[in-house]
N, C-alpha and C positions, 0 to 999 in steps of 0.2 A: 634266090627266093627264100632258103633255108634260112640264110642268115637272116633275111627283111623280119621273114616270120616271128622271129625271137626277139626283134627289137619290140616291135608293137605291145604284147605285152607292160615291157618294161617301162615304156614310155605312157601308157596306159595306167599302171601302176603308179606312177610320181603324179600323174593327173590327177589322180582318185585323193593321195596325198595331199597336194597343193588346197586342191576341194577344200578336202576335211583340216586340213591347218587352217584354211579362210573362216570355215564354217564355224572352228570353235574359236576364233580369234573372234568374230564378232559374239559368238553367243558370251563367250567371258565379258568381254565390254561393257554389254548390254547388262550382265548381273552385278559387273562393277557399279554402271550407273543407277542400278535400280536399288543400291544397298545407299547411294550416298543419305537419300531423304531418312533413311533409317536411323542414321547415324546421327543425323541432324536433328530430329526426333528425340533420339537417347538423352543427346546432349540438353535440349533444351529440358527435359525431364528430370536431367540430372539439376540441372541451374535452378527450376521451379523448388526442389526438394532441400535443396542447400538453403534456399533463400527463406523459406516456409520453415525453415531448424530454425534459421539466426534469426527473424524476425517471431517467432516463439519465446525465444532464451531471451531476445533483450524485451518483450511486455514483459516477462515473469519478474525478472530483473528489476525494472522498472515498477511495478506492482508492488516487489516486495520491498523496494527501500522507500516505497511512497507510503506503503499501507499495514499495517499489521494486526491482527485480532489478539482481543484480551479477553479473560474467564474474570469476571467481576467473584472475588471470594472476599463474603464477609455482609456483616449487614449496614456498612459506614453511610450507603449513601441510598439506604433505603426513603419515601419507598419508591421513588424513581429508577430506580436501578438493585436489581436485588441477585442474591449470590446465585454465580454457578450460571448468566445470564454470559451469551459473547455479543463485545464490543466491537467497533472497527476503530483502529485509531487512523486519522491523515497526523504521519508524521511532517507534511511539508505545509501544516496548514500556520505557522507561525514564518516562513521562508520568508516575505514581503511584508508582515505586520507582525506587532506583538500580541500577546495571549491579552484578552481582554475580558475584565469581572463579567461574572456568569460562564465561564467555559468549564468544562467539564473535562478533566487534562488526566493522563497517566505519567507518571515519574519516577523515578527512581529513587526510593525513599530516602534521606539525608541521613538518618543514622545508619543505615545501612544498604548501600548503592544495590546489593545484589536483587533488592527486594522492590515489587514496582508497587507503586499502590493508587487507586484514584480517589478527586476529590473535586470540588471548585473552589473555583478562582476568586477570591471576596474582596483582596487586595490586590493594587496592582503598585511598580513601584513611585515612592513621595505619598501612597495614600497613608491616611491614620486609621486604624481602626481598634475603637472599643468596644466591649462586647460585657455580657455579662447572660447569667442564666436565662434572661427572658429577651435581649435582644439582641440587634448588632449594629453598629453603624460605622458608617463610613465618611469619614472627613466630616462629621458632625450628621450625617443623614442618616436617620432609620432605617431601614431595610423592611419590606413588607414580603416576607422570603414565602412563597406560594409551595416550594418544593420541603419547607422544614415543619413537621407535622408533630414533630416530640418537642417540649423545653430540653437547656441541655443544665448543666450542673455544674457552668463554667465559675468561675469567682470572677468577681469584677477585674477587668485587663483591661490595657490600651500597648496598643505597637506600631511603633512607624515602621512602614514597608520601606526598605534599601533599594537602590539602585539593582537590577539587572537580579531579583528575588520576588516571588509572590507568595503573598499568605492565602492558604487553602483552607476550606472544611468542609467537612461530610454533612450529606445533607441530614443525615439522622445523629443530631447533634448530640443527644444523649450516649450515645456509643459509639461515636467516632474519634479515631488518634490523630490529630492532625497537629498544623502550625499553633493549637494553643498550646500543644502538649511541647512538642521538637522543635519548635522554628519554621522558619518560610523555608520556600524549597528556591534553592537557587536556578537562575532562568534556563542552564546547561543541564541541569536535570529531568528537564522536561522534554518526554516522549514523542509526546503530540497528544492532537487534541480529540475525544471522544465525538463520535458524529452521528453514529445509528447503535440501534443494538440490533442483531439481526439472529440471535438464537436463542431461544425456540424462537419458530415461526410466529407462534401466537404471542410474542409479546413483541415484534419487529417494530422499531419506531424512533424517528428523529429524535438525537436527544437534546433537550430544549435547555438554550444559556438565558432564557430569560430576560434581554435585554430592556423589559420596560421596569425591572424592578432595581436597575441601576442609570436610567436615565437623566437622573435627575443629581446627581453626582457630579462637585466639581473637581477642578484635580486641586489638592491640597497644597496651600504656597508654602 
């Protein structure tokens, strides 16, 4: 009976064990499974975050090789557009078509590339154009130019526009450097084309190419 006595315990003992190894083998289990949705959670959080960078970085991307803003300095193409005013340029607006008379374009000045400068478009290439201090025409047709408020002090000229080159000028023809001064600007140096000006607030506004004042323009044979 002594000995009986002694066992009970010990057998009592391993029971209590067996219990408590049951008890935490399910309680882990169960915190196993309650961590998975966590995990899956994380993950998807982490996915949202990565994708929400890359689709950031390629709009900016995309923004910036489509679009870029210029500081108009100078008075060339008053008074439509006056200094110290910001433009937007679409550099992709020539991608499917050519630059066409009346666009209002930035480029990269022909005597010197490092230098951009804006102007419009009055030739396009095969056109003629003469000009002189009170007018301009284009393949024999005058110009009724709405945006040119000064005379300019040109001497009497004529130039036939090249292949794959346009002739520009400032709309304030009195003080502007352009193609009667340097030449036409070749079509590779062109930025893209001006669209809005959008700074200061107060002066926001489509910039207008004017297309009914070259309407009537044929292309020169």
């Amino acid at each position: 009976m002594g000995l009986v006595g002694q066992v009970f315990p010990v057998v009592h003992e391993c029971g209590m064990s067996k219990r408590r190894s049951s008890q935490f083998f399910v309680s882990d289990r169960r915190s196993f499974i309650r961590s998975r949705p966590d995990l899956k959670n994380r993950s998807h959080l982490a996915r949202e975050i990565v994708e929400t960078v890359a689709l950031t970085l390629l709009i900016f991307f995309v923004i910036r090789f489509a679009i870029q803003n210029y500081q108009v300095q100078g008075s060339s193409m008053e008074p439509g557009l006056t200094t110290d005013q910001y433009v937007l340029i679409n550099k992709l607006a020539y991608l499917f078509h050519a630059p066409q008379r009346g666009d209002v374009i930035v480029f990269h000045w022909p005597v010197d590339t490092s230098k951009d400068f804006i102007k419009r478009i009055i030739g396009v290439p095969g056109d003629v154009i003469t000009y002189d201090s009170n007018s301009v025409r284009v393949n024999g047709v005058p110009l009724n130019e709405p945006y040119v408020t000064t005379e300019s002090s040109s001497t009497a000229s004529m130039y036939k526009v090249k292949p794959n080159e346009y002739f520009v000028m400032g709309d304030n023809r009195q003080f502007s450097d352009d193609s009667r001064d340097w030449g036409p600007v070749p079509a590779d140096y062109i930025v893209g084309k001006a669209v809005i000006v959008y700074w200061p607030l107060t002066s926001w506004k489509l910039i207008n190419t004017y297309p009914s004042v070259y309407a009537q323009i044929k292309v020169s044979q």
